[in-house]
C-alpha positions as CSV (number, residue, x, y, z in Angstrom):
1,X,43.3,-110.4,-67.4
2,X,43.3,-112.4,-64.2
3,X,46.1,-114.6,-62.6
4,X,45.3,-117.9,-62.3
5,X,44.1,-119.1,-58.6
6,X,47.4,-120.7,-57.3
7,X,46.5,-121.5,-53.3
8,X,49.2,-123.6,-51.9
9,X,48.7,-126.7,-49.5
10,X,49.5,-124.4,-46.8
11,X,47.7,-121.8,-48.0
12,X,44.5,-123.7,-47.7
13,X,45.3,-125.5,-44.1
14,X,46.0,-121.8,-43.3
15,X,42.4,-121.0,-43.7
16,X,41.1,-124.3,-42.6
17,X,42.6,-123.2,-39.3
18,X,41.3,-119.4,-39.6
19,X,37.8,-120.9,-40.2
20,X,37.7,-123.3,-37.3
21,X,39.2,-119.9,-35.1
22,X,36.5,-118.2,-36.3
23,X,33.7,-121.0,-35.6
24,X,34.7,-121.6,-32.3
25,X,35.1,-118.4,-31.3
26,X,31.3,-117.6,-32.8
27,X,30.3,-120.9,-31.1
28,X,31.6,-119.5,-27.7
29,X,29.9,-116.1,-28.2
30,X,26.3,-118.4,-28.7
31,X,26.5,-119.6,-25.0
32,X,25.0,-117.8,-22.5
33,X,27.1,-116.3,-19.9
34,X,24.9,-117.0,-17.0
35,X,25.4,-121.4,-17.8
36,X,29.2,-121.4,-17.2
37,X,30.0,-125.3,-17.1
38,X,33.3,-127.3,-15.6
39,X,33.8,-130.5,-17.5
40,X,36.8,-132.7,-16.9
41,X,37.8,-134.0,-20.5
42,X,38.8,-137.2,-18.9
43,X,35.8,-138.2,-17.3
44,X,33.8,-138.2,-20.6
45,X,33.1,-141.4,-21.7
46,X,32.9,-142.6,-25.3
47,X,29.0,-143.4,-24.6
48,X,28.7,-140.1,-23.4
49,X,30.5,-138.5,-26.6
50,X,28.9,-140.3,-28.7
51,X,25.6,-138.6,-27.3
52,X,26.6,-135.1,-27.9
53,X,25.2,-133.0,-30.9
54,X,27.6,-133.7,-33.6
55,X,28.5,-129.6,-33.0
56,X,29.4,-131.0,-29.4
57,X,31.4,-133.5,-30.9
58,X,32.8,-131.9,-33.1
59,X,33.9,-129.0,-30.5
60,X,35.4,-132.2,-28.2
61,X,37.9,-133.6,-31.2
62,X,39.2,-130.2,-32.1
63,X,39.7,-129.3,-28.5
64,X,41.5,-133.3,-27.3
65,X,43.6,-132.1,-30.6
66,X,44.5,-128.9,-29.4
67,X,45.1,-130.6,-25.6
68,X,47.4,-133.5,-27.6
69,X,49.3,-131.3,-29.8
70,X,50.0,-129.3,-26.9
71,X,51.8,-131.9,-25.0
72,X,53.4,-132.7,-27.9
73,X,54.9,-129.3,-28.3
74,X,53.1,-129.6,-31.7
75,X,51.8,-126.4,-33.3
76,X,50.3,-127.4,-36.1
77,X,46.7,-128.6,-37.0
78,X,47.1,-131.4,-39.4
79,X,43.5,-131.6,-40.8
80,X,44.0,-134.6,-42.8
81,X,45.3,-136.5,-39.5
82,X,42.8,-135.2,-37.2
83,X,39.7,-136.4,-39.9
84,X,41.6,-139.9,-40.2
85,X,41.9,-140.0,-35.8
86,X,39.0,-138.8,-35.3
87,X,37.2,-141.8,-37.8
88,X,39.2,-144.1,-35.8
89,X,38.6,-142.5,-32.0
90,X,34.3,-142.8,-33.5
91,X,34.9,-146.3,-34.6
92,X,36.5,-147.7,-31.2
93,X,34.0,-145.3,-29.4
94,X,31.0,-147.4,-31.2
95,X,32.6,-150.9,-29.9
96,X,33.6,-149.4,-26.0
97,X,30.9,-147.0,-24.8
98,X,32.1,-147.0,-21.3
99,X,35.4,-146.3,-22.2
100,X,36.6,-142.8,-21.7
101,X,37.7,-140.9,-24.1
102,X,41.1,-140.1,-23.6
103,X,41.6,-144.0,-23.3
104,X,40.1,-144.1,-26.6
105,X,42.4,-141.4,-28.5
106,X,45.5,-143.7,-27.0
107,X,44.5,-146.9,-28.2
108,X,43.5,-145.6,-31.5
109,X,44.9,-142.5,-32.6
110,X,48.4,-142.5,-33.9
């Protein structure tokens, strides 16, 4: 006889965040070694974001979270918050292209 399936809230944002580890760490392995690239997160501009692969884009809002929680002293990956952010950071970033994107996380992030 099997047990019922009985994966907590936590159990599941647990492998949320073992999933994106993975990803990104697969995503870093993709690269070639030879392109190493400095970029300044606060130079990019929502236009400029908004022109990346949605991979790229998606790398940029879980790295800014990372960056934010961080300076926070914050820990934790909140998933649901970073989807509901993120929606909002896309939606001022469609209305203010030259804005940058850090300047576009503080006016609509929360």
């Amino acid at each position: 006889m099997q047990q019922a399936n009985s994966d907590s809230p936590q159990r599941s944002i647990d492998m949320k965040c073992k999933i994106l580890i993975v990803a990104i760490a697969l995503s870093a392995l993709a690269l070639p070694s030879a392109a190493q690239v400095n970029l300044n997160m606060n130079n990019i501009t929502c236009g400029q974001w908004l022109g990346f692969s949605p991979d790229a884009q998606q790398f940029v809002q879980y790295w800014m979270s990372g960056y934010y929680n961080a300076a926070a002293n914050s820990s934790v990956l909140n998933y649901d918050r970073l989807q509901k952010n993120s929606a909002k950071v896309l939606a001022f970033c469609k209305k203010n292209k030259s804005k940058t994107l850090p300047t576009a996380i503080k006016a609509s992030a929360s």
